[in-house]
N, C-alpha and C positions, 0 to 999 in steps of 0.2 A: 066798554071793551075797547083795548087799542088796538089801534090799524095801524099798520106801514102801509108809510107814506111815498111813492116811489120819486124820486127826484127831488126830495126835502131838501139836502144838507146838495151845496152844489160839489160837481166831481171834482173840483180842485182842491176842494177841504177836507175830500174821502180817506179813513186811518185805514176801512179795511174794505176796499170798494167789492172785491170778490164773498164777504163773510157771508151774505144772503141767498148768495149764489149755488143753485144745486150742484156738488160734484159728480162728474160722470165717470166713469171707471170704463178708462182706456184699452187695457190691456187684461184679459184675465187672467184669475190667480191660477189656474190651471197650467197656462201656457207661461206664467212667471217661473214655476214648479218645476217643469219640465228643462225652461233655459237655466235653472241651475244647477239641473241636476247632469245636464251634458260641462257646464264650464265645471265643473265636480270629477267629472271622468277626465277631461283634459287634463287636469289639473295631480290628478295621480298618475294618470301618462307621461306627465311632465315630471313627474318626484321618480318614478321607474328609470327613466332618462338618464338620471341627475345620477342616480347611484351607478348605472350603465358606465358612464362617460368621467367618472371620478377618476378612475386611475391615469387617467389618458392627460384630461384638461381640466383641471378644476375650475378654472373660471367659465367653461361651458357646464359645468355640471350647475353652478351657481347660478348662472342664469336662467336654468331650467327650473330651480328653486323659489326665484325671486317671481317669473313667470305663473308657477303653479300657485304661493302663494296671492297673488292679484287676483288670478284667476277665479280659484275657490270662495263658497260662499262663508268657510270660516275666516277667509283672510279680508274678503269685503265688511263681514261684520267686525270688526279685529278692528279694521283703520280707520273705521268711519266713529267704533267707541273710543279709540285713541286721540283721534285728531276731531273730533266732535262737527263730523260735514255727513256728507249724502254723498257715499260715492255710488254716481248714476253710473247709468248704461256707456252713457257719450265719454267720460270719462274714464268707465275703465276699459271702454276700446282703445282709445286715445291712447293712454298707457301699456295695456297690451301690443298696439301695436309698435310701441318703441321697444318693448322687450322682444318683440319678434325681429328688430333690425340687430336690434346688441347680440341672442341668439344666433340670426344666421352670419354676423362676423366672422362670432365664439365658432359657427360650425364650421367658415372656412379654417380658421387654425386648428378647429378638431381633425378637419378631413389633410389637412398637413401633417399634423402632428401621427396619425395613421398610417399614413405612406411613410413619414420618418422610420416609424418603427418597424413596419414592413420592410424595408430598407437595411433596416439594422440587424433585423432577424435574417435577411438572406446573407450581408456580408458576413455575419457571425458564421452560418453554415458555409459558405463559402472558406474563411477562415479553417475550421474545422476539420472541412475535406483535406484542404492544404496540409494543413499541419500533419494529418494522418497520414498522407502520400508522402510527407519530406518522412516522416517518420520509419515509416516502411522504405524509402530510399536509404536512408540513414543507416537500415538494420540490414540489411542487404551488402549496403558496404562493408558494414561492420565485419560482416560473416566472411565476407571474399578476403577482409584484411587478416581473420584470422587463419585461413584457411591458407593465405599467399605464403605468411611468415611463416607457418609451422613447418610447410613443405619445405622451403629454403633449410631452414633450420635442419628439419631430419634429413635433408642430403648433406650437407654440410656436416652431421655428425657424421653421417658414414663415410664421408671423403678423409675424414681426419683433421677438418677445419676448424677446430674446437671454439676459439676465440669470434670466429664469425658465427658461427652458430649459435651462440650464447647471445650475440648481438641481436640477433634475430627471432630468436628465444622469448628475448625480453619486452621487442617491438609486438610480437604477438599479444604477451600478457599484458597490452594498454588495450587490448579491444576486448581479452575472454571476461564474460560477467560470473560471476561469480555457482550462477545455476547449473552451470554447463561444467559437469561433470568430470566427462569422458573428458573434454579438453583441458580442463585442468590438470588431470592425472598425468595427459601427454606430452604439455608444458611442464610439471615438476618433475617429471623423470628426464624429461630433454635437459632440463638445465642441469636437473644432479649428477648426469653421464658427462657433461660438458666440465662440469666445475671438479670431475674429480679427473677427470684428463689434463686439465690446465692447474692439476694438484692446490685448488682454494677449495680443499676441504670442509671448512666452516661452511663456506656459503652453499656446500654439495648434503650438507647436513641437516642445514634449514629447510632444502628441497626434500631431502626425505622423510622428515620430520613433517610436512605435510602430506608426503604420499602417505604417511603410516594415518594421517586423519581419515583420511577415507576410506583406504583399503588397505587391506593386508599387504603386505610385502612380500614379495616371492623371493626365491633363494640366491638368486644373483643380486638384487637390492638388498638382504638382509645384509651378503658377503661385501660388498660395497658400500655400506651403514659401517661394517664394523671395521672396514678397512679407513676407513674417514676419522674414526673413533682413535682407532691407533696409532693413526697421523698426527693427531692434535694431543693426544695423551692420556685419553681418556679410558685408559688399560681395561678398566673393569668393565666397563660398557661394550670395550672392546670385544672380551672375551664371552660376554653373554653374546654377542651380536653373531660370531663364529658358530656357537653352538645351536644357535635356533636355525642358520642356515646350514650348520652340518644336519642338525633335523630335517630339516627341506629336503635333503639329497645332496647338497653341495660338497665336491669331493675337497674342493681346494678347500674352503673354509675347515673341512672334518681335519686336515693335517695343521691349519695353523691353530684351529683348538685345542689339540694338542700338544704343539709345540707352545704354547704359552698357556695353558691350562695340563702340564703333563699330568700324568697318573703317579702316586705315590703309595710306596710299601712303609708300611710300621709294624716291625717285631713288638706283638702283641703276649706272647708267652709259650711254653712248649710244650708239647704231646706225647704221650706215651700211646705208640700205635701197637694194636695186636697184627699176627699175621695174615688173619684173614680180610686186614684193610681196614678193621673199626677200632675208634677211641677207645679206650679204656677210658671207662665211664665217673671213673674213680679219680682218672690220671697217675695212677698208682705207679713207684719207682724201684718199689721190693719185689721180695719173693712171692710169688703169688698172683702177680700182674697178669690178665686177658688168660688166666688158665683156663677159663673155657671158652678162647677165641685161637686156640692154638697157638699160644706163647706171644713172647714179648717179640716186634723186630724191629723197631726201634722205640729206642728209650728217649731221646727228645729229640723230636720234630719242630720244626719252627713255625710257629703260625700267625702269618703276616693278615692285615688288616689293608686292603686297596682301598685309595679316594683318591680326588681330582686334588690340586694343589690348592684351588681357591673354587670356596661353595657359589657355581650361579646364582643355586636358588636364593642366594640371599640378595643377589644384584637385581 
């Protein structure tokens, strides 16, 4: 039977001086279990982080990355099969702790990079406000401008200041927007009252031509439509224009409708009337005529046909 032998081979020619040697187990596996299973939880705290702080600073999210992987026990088994070592405890403290310096750099620039933005977000709202109060100043003016010139304007028509008021007329219509109704209707009849006093017909035409968009025309703008029409030569438009305001009531326009739209007779053919007022149904010119309406009393009656010289309805 063989025996070892202790101090045979002398210790300086020893290949494996510890092989005989019992190992003693340091640490147990229990509390091994445990320390990985907390650098495991860091280590997802640190990937939560990492997505947290993406949008902000990607090289802190990254480092939160590089961090969790060290940390974890798939990234210690990962580099130790890659790189074929032991990566101990001492080592990847060692390294952790440099990822904890590059970390809290990355977090000074995080926590800058956060006030920037805070920063940003209040000038922006700041801006905002601004911009809504010049706004609201802006519309305020706007309102007072419209309001100054149209007054000017409708004293000036009524003064008889035609040319200035048309001036002024027109400074208005740089401020009215388009929504505003009422003031448009007040501005196209100011200008068309003005432009047919200072006899620019055309351009008093274009003004009514948009009153007629919106609303109806009443019978002093119809008679001033048509009178603009007659101005420029426009006879037939003319004459419709008379008679929709003679419809209205208009007395002046009912006379010049008829002076340029008179009424016309046309001998249509003759009648043979009995006495007591009715046709001879027959029109009969002999012996025998209306004998049972109590005789002939006149033998031809003229009977005319009345119309207008020219048909509206077709204008």
């Amino acid at each position: 039977m063989k025996k070892y032998v202790p101090k045979l081979i002398p210790k300086e020619h020893l290949v494996l001086p510890d092989y005989f040697k019992e190992s003693i187990e340091t640490t147990p596996k229990k509390a091994e279990n445990t320390g990985d299973l907390l650098w495991n939880v860091l280590s997802l705290l640190s990937i939560l982080a990492a997505i947290t702080v993406f949008s902000y600073h990607v090289g802190f999210s990254l480092s939160f990355l590089l961090f969790a992987f060290f940390a974890s026990s798939w990234g210690k088994n990962r580099l130790e099969r890659l790189l074929k070592f032991r990566f101990v405890p001492t080592l990847k403290l060692c390294t952790l702790g440099i990822m904890s310096f590059i970390l809290i750099g990355n977090g000074f620039q995080y926590r800058d990079r956060i006030k920037q933005a805070e920063e940003d977000k209040r000038i922006a709202a700041l801006a905002e406000q601004k911009a809504e109060v010049e706004a609201k100043r802006r519309e305020v003016q706007r309102l007072d401008s419209v309001r100054t010139y149209l007054s000017k304007a409708d004293n000036l028509l009524e003064k008889g200041a035609y040319a200035k008021a048309i001036y002024f007329y027109n400074q208005s219509g740089r401020f009215v927007s388009t929504d505003e109704t009422d003031t448009q209707h007040r501005l196209h009849e100011g200008l068309a009252n003005s432009y047919v006093r200072t006899k620019q017909y055309k351009l008093a035409l274009q003004h009514y031509d948009e009153l007629s968009r919106t609303s109806s025309l009443n019978g002093e703008q119809l008679y001033q439509q048509a009178l603009c029409y007659q101005q420029v030569g426009r006879k037939t438009e003319a004459i419709a224009g008379f008679r929709q305001a003679s419809e209205a009531g208009h007395r002046q326009a009912t006379k010049l409708y008829d002076k340029l739209n008179p009424l016309v007779r046309k001998l249509l053919y003759y009648q043979t009337v009995c006495c007591d007022g009715s046709y001879s149904p027959s029109n009969a010119k002999g012996r025998g005529a209306c004998s049972h309406h109590g005789g002939v009393c006149n033998w031809n009656k003229p009977i005319y046909e009345t119309y207008r010289k020219y048909d509206v309805n077709g204008l």
